[in-house]
C-alpha positions as CSV (number, residue, x, y, z in Angstrom):
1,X,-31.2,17.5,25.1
2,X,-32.3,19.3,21.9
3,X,-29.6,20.0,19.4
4,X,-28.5,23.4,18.8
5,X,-29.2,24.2,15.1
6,X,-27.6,27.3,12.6
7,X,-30.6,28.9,13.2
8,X,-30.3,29.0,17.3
9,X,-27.3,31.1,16.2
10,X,-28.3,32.9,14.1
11,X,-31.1,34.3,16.4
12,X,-28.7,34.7,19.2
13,X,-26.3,36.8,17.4
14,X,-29.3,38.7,16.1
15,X,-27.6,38.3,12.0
16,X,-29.1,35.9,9.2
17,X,-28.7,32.1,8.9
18,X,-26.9,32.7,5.7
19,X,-24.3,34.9,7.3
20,X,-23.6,32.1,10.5
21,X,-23.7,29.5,7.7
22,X,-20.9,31.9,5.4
23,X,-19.0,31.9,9.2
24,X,-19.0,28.4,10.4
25,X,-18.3,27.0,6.8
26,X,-14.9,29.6,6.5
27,X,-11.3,28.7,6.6
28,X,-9.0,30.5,8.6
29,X,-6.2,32.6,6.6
30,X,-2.6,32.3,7.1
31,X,-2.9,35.9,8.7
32,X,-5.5,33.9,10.9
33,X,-8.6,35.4,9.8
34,X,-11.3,33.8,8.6
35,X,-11.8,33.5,4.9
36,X,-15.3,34.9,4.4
37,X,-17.6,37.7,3.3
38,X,-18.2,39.0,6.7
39,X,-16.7,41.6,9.0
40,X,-14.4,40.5,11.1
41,X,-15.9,41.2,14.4
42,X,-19.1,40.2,13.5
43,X,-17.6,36.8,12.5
44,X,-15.9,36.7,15.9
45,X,-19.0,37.0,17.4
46,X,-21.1,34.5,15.7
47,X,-18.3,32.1,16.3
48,X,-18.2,33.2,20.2
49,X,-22.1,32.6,20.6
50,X,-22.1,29.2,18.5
51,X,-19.2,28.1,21.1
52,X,-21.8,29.6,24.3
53,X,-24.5,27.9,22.8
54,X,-22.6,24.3,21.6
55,X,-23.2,24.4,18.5
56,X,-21.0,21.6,15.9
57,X,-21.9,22.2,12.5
58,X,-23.1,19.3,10.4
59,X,-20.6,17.7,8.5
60,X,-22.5,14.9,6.4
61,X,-24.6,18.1,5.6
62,X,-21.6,20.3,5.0
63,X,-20.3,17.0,2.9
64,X,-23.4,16.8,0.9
65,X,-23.7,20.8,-0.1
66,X,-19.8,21.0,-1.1
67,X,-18.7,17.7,-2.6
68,X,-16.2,17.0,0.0
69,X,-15.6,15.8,3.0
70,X,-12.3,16.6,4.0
71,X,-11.6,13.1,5.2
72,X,-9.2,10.4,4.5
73,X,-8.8,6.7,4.7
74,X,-5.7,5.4,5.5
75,X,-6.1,0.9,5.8
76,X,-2.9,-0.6,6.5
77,X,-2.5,-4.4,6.6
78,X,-2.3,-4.3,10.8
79,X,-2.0,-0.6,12.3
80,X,-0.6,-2.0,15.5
81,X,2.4,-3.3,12.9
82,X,5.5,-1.1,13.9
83,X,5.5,0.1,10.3
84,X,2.2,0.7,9.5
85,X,1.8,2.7,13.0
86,X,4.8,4.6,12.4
87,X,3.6,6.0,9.4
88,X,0.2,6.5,10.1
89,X,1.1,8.4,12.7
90,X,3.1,11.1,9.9
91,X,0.0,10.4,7.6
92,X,-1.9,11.8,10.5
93,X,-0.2,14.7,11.5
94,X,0.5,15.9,7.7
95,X,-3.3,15.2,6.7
96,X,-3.8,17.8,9.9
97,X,-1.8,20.5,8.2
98,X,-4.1,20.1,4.8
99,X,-7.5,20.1,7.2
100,X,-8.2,16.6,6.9
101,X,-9.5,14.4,9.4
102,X,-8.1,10.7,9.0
103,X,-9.7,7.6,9.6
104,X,-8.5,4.3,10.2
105,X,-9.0,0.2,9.4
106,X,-7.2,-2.3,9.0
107,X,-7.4,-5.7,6.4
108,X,-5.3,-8.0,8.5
109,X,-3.8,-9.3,5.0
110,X,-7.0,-10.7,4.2
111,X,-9.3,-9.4,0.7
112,X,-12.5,-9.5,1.6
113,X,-11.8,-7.6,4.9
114,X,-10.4,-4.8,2.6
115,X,-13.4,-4.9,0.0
116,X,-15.1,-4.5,2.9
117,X,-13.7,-1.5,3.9
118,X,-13.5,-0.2,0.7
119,X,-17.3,-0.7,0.1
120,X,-18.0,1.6,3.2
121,X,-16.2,4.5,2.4
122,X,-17.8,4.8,-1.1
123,X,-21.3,5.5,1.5
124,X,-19.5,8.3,3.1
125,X,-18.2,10.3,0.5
126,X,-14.4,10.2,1.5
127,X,-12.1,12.1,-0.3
128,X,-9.1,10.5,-0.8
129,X,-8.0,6.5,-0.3
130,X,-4.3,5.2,1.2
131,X,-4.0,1.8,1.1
132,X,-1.4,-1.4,1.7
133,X,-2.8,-3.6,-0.9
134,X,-2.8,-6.9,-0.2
135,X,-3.0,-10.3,-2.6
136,X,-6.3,-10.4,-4.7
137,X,-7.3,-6.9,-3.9
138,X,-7.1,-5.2,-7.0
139,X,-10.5,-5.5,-8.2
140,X,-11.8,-3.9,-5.0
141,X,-9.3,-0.7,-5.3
142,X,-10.4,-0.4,-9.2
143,X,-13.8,-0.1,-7.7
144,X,-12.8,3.0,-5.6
145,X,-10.8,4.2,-8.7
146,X,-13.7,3.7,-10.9
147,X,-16.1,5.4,-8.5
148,X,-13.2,9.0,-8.7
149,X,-12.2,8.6,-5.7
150,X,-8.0,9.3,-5.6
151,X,-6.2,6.3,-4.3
152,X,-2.4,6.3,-2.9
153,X,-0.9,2.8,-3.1
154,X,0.9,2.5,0.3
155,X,4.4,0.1,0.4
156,X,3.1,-2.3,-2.0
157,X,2.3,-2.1,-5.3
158,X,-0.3,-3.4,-8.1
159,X,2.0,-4.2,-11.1
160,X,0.5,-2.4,-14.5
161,X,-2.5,-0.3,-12.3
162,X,-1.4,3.6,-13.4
163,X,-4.4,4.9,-12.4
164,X,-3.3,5.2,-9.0
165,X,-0.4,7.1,-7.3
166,X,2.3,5.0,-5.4
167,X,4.7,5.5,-2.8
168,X,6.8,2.5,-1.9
169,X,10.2,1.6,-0.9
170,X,13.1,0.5,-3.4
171,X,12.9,-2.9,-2.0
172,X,15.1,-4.3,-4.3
173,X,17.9,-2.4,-3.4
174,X,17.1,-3.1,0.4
175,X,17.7,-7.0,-0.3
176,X,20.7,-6.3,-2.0
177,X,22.2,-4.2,0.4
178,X,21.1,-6.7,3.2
179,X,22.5,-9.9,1.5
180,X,25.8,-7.9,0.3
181,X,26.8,-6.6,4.0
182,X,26.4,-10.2,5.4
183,X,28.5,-11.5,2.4
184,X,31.0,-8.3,2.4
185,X,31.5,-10.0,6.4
186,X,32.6,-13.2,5.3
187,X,29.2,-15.4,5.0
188,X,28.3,-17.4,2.4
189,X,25.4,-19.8,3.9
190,X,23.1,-16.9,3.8
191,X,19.3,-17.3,4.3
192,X,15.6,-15.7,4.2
193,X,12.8,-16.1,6.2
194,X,10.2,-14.4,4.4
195,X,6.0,-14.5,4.4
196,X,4.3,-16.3,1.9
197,X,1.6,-13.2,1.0
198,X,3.0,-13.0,-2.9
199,X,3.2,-8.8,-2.2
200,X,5.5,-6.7,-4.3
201,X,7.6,-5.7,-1.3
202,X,8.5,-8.6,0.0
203,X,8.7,-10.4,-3.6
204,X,11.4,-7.9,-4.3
205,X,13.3,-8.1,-1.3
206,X,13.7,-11.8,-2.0
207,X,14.8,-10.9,-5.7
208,X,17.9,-8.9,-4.7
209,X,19.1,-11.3,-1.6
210,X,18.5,-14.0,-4.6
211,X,20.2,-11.3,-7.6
212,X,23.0,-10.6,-4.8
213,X,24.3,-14.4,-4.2
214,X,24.3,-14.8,-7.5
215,X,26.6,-12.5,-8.1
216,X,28.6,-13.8,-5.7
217,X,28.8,-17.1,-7.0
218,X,26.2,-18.3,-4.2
219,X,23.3,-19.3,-5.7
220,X,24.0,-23.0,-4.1
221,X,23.3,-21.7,-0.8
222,X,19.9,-19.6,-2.0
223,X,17.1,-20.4,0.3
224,X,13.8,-18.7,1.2
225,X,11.9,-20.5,4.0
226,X,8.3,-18.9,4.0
227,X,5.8,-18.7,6.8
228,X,2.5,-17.1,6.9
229,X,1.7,-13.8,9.1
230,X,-0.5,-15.7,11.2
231,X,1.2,-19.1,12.1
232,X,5.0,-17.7,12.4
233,X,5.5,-18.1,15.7
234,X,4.8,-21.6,15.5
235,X,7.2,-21.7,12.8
236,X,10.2,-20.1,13.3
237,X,11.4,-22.3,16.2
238,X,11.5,-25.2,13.6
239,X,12.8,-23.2,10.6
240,X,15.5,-22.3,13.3
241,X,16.6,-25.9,14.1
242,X,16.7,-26.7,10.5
243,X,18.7,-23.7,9.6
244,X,21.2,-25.0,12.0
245,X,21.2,-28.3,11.0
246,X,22.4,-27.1,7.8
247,X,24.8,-25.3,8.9
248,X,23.4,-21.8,7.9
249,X,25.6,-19.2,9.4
250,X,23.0,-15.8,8.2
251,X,19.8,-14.7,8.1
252,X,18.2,-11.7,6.0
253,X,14.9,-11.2,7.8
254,X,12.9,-8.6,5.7
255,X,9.8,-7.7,7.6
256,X,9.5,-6.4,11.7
257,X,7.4,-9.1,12.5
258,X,9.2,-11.5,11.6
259,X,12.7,-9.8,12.5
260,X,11.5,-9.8,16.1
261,X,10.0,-13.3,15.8
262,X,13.5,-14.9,14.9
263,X,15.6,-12.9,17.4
264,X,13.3,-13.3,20.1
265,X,12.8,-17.4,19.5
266,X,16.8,-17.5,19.0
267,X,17.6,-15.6,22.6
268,X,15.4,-18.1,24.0
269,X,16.7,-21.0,22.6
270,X,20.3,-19.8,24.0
271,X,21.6,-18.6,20.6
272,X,23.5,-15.4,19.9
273,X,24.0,-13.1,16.6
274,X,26.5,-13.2,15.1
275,X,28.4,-16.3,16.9
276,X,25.3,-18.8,16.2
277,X,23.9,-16.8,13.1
278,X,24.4,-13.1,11.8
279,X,21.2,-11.4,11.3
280,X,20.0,-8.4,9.4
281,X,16.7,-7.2,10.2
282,X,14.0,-4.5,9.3
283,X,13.0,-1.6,10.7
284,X,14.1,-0.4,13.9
285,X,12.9,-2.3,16.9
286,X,13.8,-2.4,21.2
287,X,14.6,-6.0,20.4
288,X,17.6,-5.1,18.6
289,X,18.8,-4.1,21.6
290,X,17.9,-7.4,23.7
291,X,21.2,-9.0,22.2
292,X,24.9,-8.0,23.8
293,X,25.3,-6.9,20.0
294,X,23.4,-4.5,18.1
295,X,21.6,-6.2,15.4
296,X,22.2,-4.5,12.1
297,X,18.8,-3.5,10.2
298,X,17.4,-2.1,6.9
299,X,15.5,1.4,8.0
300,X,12.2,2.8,6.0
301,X,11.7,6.6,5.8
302,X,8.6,6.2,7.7
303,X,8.3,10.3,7.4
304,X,9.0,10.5,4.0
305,X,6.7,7.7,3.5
306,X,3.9,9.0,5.6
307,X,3.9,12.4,4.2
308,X,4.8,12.3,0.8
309,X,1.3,10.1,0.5
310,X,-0.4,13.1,2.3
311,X,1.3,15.4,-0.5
312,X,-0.2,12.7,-3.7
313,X,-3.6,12.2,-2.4
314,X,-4.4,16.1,-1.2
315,X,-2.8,17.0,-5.1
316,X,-5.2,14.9,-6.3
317,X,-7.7,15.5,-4.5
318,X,-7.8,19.1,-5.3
319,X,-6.8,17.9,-8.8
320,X,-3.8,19.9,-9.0
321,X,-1.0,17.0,-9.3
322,X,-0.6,14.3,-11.8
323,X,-0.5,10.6,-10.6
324,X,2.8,9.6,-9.8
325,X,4.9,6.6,-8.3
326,X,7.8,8.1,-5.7
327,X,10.4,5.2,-4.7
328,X,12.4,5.7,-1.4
329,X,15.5,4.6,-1.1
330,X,16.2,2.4,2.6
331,X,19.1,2.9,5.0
332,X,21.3,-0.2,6.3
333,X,22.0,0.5,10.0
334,X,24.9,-1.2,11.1
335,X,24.8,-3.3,14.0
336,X,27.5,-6.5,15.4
337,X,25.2,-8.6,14.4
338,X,27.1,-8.8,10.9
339,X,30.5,-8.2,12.4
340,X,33.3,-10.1,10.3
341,X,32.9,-14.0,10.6
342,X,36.0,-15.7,12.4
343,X,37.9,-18.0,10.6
């Protein structure tokens, strides 16, 4: 079937190619009218015959003749992650308001997938870049940074790179607040389970459960068992066993993954929260609600997360707004999961 072209329009609606061209290339008002040199029911009809006819303009065309694209990446770590899908999906609907369409990869924690990915878009002229960086990837984001593209650092961050903007979570504070609620309850023999990936957010969720039972007077009972993304269901049910072994009473678990990992390996091993081990978790999850008590977890702003990195990247990209690094602050959701340990 032969495509229709501008100038099958143009020919039907008996006007010029440069006036279906000055049409199909306008942006409707807030009035919704469209914003163009061109009477508004002449417009109306152009736009009425190129829908008859099925006509799509040609947007690596359009791309090429204005500079942009109106397209974003957004490549999480995993976008089935309960996280990352969560705010993608307020990435998506704010980069709708702006006119951008969004696209979508994922590294799967891995650097070369990402360089990868990266490489692409610099052949398709996107506009604007959020990512989840993961370990080793800096070299390939400096790349897309080198190459003007705007970047939004997404959770993570890439200590000393200022030529990006940032929105992350203070994850500091969300160990701390984890590790003091558990000890506020009575529990001293307080432990992590954490992912060996050396990322900022997890590196400084560590530092404030370590920072917190030390000022406790804890820091005998500090321990961070780490596990890799992709072997930790293997692992868990042996970390477990130990745990109990040495007669750990908590556990600060400070990713989803690996919150559901531990909770669902403990129910099947016959174990409970908090009478076996009290448990604070991350993010919100249906497996919280598996246990006869509610297991208490730190909560991201995944709106405010998803949408204030729409805000950065389309400032930049229009070159309006200065590069800048927003910290959220996290929510503890209390569960009985951390009720108060029996003497």
């Amino acid at each position: 079937m032969k495509r229709v072209t501008i100038k099958d329009v143009a020919r039907e609606a008996n006007v010029s190619v440069t006036l279906v061209s000055f049409v199909m290339n306008a942006k409707r008002g807030e009035n919704g009218r469209l914003d163009c040199p061109v009477n508004p029911e002449t417009a109306e009809r152009v736009l009425k015959v190129a829908r008859e006819l099925g006509y799509r303009r040609n947007e690596a065309a359009a791309s090429l003749r204005s500079g942009r694209s109106n397209a974003i990446a957004v490549i999480p770590t995993d976008i089935s992650n309960r996280f990352f899908s969560g705010v993608s999906r307020y990435i998506e609907s704010k980069a709708s308001e702006y006119g951008y369409t969004v696209f979508f990869g994922s590294s799967d924690e891995k650097a070369s997938k990402l360089e990868s990915i990266l490489s692409a878009l610099l052949s398709y002229n996107i506009d604007g870049v959020i990512v989840a960086p993961v370990k080793g990837s800096r070299p390939a984001i400096q790349r897309l940074v080198d190459a003007g593209i705007p970047v939004v650092l997404l959770d993570r961050d890439i200590e000393g790179m200022t030529d990006v903007s940032k929105v992350l979570l203070d994850d500091f504070v969300a160990g701390r607040m984890a590790t003091r609620v558990l000890i506020e309850n009575g529990y001293r023999k307080i432990e992590m389970i954490s992912y060996s990936l050396g990322i900022s957010s997890l590196l400084e969720r560590e530092k404030g459960y370590a920072d917190t039972m030390k000022a406790y007077g804890l820091e005998e009972f500090i321990r961070i068992a780490h596990t890799t993304y992709g072997s930790r269901e293997e692992d868990v049910l042996g970390l477990i066993k130990d745990a109990q072994a040495r007669g750990t009473e908590a556990f600060f678990l400070p990713t989803y993954s690996l919150s559901v990992q531990v909770l669902s390996a403990m129910k099947d091993m016959g174990l409970g929260t908090p009478d076996d081990f009290a448990v604070v978790g991350f993010d919100n999850s249906h497996v919280y609600r598996l246990f006869s008590n509610t297991v208490a977890h730190i909560r991201q702003p995944l709106q405010a997360l998803g949408e204030t990195c729409v805000e950065l990247i389309h400032d930049m990209i229009d070159g309006s707004g200065a590069k800048q690094t927003i910290v959220l602050k996290p929510t503890l959701i209390p569960g009985g999961s951390v009720q108060k340990r029996k003497p």
